[in-house]
C-alpha positions as CSV (number, residue, x, y, z in Angstrom):
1,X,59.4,96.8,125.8
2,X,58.0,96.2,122.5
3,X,56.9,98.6,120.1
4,X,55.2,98.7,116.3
5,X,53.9,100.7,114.0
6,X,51.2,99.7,111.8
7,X,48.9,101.5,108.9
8,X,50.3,104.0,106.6
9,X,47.5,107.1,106.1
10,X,46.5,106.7,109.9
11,X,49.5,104.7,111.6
12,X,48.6,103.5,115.3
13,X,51.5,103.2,117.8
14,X,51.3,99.7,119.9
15,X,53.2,99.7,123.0
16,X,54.1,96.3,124.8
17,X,54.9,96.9,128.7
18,X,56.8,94.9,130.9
19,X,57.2,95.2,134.7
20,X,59.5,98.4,135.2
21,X,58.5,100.1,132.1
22,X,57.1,103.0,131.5
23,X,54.9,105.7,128.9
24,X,54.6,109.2,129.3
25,X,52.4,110.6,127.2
26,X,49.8,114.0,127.7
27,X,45.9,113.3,128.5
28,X,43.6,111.7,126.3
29,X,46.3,110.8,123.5
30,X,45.8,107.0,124.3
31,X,43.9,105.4,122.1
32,X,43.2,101.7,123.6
33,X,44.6,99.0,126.2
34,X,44.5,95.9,128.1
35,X,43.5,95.5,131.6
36,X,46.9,95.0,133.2
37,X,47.9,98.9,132.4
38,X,47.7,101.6,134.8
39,X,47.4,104.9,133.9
40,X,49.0,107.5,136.6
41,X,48.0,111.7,135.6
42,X,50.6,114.1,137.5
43,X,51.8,117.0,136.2
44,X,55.5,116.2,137.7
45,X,56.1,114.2,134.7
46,X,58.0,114.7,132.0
47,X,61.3,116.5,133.4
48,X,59.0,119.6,135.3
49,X,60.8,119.6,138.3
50,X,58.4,122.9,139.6
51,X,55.2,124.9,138.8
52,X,57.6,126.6,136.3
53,X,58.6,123.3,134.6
54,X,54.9,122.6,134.1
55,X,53.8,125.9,133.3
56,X,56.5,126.1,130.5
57,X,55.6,122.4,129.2
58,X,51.8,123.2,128.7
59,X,52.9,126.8,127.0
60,X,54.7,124.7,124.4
61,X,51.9,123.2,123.4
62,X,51.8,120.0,126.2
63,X,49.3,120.3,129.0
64,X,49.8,120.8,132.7
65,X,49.1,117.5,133.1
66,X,51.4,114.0,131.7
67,X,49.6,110.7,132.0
68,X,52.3,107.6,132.9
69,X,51.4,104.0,131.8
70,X,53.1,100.7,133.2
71,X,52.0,97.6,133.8
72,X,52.2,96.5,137.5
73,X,50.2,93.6,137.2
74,X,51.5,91.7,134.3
75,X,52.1,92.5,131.2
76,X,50.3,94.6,128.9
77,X,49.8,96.7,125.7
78,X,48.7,100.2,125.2
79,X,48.3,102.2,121.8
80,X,48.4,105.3,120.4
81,X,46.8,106.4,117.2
82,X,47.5,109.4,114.6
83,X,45.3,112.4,115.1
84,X,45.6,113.6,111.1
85,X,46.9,111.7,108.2
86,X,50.9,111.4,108.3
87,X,53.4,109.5,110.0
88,X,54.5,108.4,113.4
89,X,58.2,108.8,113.7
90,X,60.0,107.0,116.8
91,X,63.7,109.0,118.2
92,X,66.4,108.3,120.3
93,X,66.7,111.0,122.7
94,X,70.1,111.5,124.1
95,X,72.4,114.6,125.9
96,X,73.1,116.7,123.3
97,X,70.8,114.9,121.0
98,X,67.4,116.8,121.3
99,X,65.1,117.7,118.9
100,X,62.4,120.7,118.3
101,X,59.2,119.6,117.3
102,X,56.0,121.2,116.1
103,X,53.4,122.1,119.3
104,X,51.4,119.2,118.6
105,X,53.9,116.6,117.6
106,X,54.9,114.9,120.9
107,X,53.0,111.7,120.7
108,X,54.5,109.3,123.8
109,X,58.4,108.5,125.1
110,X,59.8,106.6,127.6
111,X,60.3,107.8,130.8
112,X,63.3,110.2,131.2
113,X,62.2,112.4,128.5
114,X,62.1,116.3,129.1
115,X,59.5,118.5,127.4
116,X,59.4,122.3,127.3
117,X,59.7,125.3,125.3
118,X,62.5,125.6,122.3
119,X,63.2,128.6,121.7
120,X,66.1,129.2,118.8
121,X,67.9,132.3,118.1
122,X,65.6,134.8,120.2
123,X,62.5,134.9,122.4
124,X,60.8,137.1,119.5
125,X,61.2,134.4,117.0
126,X,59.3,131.4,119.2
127,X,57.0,133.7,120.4
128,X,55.7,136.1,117.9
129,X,56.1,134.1,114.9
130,X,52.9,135.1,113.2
131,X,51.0,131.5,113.1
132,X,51.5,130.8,116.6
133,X,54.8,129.3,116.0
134,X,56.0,127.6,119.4
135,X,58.3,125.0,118.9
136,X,58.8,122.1,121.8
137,X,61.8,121.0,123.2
138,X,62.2,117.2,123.7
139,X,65.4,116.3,125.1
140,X,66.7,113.9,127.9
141,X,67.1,110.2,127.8
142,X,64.5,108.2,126.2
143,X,62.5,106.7,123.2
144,X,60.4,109.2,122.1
145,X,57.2,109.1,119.4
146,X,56.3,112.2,117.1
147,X,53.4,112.6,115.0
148,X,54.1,114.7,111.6
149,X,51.2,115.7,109.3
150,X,51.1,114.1,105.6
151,X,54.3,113.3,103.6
152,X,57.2,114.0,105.9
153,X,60.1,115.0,103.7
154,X,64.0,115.0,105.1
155,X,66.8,117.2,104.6
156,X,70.2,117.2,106.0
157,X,71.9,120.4,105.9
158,X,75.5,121.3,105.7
159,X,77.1,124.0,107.8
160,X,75.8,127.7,107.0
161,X,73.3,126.0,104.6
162,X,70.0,127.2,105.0
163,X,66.6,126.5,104.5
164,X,63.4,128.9,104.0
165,X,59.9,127.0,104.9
166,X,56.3,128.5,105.8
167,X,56.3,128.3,108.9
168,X,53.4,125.6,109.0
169,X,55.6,123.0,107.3
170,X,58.0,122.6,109.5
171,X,57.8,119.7,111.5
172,X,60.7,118.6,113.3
173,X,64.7,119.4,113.1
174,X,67.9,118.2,115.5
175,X,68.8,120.7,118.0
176,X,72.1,121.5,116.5
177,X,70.2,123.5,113.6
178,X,69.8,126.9,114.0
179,X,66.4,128.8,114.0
180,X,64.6,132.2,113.5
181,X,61.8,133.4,111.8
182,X,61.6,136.6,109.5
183,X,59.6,138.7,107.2
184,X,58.6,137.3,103.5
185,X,60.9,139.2,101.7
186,X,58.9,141.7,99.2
187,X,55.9,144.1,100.8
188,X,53.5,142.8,97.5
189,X,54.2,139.2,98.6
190,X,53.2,139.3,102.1
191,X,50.0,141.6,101.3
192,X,49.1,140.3,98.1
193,X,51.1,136.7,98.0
194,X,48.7,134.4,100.4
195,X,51.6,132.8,102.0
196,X,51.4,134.7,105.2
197,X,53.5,137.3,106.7
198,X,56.6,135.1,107.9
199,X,58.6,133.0,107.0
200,X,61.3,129.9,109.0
201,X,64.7,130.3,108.5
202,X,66.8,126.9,109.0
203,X,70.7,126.8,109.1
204,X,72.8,123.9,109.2
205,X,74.2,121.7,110.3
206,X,72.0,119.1,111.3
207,X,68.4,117.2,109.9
208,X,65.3,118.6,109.2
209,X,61.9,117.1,109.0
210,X,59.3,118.7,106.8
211,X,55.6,118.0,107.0
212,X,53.4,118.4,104.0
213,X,50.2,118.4,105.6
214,X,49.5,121.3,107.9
215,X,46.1,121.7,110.4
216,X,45.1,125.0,109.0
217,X,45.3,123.8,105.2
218,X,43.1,120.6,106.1
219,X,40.6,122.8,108.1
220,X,40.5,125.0,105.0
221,X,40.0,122.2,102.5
222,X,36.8,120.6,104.1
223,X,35.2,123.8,105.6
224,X,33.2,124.3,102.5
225,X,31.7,120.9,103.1
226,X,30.6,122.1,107.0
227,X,27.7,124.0,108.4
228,X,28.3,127.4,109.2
229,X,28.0,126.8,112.7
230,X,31.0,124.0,112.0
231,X,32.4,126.0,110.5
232,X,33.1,128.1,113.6
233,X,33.5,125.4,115.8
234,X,36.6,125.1,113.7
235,X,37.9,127.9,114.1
236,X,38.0,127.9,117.6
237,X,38.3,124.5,118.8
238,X,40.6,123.2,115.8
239,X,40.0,121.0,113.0
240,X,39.5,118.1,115.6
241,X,36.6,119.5,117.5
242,X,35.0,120.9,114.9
243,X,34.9,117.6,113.1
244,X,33.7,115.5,116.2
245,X,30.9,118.8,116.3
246,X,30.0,118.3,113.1
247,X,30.1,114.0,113.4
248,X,27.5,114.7,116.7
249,X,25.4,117.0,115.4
250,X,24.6,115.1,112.5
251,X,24.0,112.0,114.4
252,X,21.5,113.5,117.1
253,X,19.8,116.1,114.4
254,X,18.8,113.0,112.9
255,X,17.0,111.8,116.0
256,X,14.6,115.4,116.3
């Protein structure tokens, strides 16, 4: 298997298969390939082993459904490309070498990955974390690809050293690190500050990837330049649906 990363503001992932290998990625993430792939959608995929495997994958942010690529035929290339500006980071995935990643992160692994939900410290912290902060798991044995938003800046904390970050930012950190999310200290900062109400709590030891660019801070930064009806499409479907809304509409109002 051969892999590369190419571009810099949109990187695209390609992916060259040989017999035996294969891709597990979640539907519709592909962006191109050749002829000799196949694509294979189950929802036993990606270490769901039962309904409660799968059910627990698409609550952390995956669906209930994985699609599997190989190349049974020859071989072959698929690609992935970046949903926002930022970077595509590859991992090594080992036993006691996991990672929890942001709910949209998980790009494409090998097979022998594991996805579900990470929840560190308590239940109430993944859960009820104010901004819909559910972090996925991704352990196992495999090559994995994760997509972080903008810059992605690294830290590498020492035991007991801690980190605060909104809760946006974070994108990525080694299982080893321990997690929680908490009140924004001060009542006039979380009514009056703008920051939100919470706030991620990061100990050491282990790495930590932060993301500068966040969904809800693009979608804020380009809504004045959409319709109101855009505009709402936004806010329910996400800044990508409301883009390709706004894309379509333009092109078929042009048409009346």
């Amino acid at each position: 298997m051969k892999t590369k990363i190419t571009g810099e503001t949109l990187p695209v992932l390609e992916i060259g298969l040989e017999a035996g290998d294969k891709i597990v990625a979640e539907p519709g993430e592909f962006a191109w390939m050749t002829q000799t792939v196949a694509m294979n959608t189950t929802p036993m995929a990606a270490g769901a082993k039962g309904l409660f495997g799968v059910l627990g994958r698409a609550m952390s942010g995956g669906g209930l459904f994985m699609t599997e690529f190989t190349a049974p035929a020859g071989p072959g290339l698929v690609a992935f490309a970046a949903k926002v500006p930022g970077r595509i980071m590859e991992l090594d995935v080992t036993p006691g070498q996991g990672y929890l990643i942001h709910r949209h992160g998980f790009l494409c692994a090998t097979a022998g990955v594991e996805l579900g939900v990470g929840f560190q410290r308590s239940l109430g912290a993944g859960v009820f974390g104010g901004d819909g902060f559910i972090m996925q798991k991704l352990t196992g044995t495999c090559k994995a690809w994760v997509e972080l938003g903008g810059e992605v800046i690294t830290y590498d904390l020492a035991p007991g050293e801690s980190l605060q970050v909104h809760p946006g930012h974070v994108g990525m950190f080694s299982e080893s690190i321990n997690f929680d999310v908490t009140l924004l200290p001060g009542f006039a900062n979380m009514i009056f500050g703008g920051d939100g109400l919470f706030v991620a709590r990061l100990t050491g030891p282990g790495k930590v990837w932060l993301q500068s660019l966040t969904l809800p801070n693009l979608a804020h930064a380009i809504s004045p330049y959409l319709g109101k009806e855009q505009q709402q499409t936004v806010a329910q479907t996400g800044i990508a649906g409301g883009i390709a809304g706004s894309v379509l509409g333009g092109l078929f109002g042009n048409n009346r």
